[in-house]
C-alpha positions as CSV (number, residue, x, y, z in Angstrom):
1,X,29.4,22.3,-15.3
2,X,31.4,21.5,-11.6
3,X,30.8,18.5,-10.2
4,X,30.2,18.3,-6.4
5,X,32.6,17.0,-3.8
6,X,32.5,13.7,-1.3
7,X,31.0,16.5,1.9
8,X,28.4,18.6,-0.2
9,X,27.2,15.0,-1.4
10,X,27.3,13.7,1.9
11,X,25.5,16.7,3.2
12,X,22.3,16.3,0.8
13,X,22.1,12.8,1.5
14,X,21.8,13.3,5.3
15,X,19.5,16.1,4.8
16,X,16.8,13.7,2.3
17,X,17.4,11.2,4.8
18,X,15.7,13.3,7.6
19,X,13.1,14.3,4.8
20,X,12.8,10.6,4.2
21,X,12.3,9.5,7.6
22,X,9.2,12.2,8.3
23,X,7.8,11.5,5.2
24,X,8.2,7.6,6.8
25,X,6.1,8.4,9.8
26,X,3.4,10.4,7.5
27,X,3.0,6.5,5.1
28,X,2.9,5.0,8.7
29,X,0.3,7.0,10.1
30,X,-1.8,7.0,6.8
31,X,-1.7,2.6,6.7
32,X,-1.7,1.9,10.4
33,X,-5.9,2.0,10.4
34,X,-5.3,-0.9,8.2
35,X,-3.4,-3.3,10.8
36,X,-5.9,-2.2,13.5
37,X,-4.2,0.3,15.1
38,X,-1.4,-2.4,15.7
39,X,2.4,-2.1,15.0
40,X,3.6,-3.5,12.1
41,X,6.1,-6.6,13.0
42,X,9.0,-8.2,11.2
43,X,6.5,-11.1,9.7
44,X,4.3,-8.6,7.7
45,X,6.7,-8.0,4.4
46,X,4.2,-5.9,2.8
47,X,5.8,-2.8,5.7
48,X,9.3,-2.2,4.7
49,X,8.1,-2.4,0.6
50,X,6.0,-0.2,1.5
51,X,8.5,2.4,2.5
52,X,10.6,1.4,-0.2
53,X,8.0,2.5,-2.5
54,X,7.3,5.4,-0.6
55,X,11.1,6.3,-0.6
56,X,11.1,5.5,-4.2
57,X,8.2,8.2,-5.0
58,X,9.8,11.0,-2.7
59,X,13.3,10.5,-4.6
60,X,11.7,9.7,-8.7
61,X,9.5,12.3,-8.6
62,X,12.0,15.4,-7.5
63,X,14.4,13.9,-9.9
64,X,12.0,13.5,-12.6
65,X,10.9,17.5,-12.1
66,X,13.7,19.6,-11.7
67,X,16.5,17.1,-11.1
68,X,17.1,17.8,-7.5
69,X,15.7,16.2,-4.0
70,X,14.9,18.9,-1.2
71,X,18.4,18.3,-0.1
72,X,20.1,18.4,-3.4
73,X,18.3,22.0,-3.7
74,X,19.5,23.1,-0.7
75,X,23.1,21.8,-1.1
76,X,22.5,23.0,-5.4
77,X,23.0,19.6,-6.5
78,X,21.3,18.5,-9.4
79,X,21.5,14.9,-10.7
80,X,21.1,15.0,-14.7
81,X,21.4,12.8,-18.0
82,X,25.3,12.5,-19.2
83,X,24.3,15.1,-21.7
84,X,22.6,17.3,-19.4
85,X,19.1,16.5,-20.0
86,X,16.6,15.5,-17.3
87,X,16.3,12.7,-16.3
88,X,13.3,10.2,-16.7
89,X,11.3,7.5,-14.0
90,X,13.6,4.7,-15.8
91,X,16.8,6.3,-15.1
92,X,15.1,7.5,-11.6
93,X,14.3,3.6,-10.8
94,X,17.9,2.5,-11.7
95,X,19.4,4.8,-9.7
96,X,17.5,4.6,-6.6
97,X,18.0,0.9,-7.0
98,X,21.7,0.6,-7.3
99,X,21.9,3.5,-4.5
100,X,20.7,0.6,-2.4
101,X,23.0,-1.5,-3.6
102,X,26.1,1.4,-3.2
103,X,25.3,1.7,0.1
104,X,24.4,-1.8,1.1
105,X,27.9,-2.6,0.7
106,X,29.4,-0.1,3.6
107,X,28.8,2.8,1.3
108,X,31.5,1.9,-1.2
109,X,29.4,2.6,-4.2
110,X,28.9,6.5,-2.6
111,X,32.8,6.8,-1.5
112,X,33.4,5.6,-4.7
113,X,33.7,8.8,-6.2
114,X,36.6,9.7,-3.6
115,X,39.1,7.7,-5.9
116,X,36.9,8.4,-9.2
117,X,38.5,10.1,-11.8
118,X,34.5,12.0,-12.8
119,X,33.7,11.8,-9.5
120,X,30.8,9.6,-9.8
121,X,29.1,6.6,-8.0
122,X,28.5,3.4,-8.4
123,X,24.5,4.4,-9.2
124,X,25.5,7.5,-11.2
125,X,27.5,4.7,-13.6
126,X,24.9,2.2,-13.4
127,X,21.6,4.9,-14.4
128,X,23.8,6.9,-16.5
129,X,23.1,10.0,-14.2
130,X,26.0,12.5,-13.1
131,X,25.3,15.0,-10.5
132,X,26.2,18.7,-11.0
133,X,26.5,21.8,-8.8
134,X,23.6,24.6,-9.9
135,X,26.2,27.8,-9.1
């Protein structure tokens, strides 16, 4: 199977990224009742976990069934076991975690595969994941 290039990544990340944000302001609207109507501020820690968790979900679950965010689809990118298999909610959790972490650091984890030999990222080495093109 192909691997995907640096842009077509880079595309279905922007493109989740825009999925995750609405999906942001759906969680907000559905927990706001339970601050009293009042914005969440930068002492209440429970707020960004929340979204983390939230992100989490969006992310595990399309990986877990089917192998591809709403993005991936659209860019056919599908993120799979290193012997092609799905993936599972362990593997899902790994990787979304050390996504963080790849892109906490300037994005060197994600450009990573720039100068990779398999084209892979810093998550994709840490969950044992690799991402394919569905062509």
């Amino acid at each position: 199977m192909a691997r995907p290039g640096f842009i077509r990544c880079l595309a279905a990340v922007i493109y989740d990224l825009f999925l995750v944000v609405a999906l942001w302001f759906v969680a907000t609207a559905l927990i706001l009742p339970f601050n009293a109507g009042q914005a969440f501020n930068s002492r209440q820690l429970f707020y960004p976990v929340y979204l983390l968790i939230v992100s989490f979900l969006f992310h595990g679950w399309f990986w877990t069934h089917g192998g591809q965010t709403l993005g991936q689809k659209a860019w056919k990118i599908k993120v799979l076991t290193f012997d092609y298999k799905p993936i599972n909610w362990l593997q899902a959790l790994l990787r979304f975690s050390a996504a963080i972490v790849s892109w906490s650091v300037f994005g060197l984890g994600f450009l990573w595969m720039l100068v990779d030999k398999d084209k892979q990222t810093w998550h994709d080495y840490l969950s044992k994941t690799k991402l394919f093109v569905t062509e």
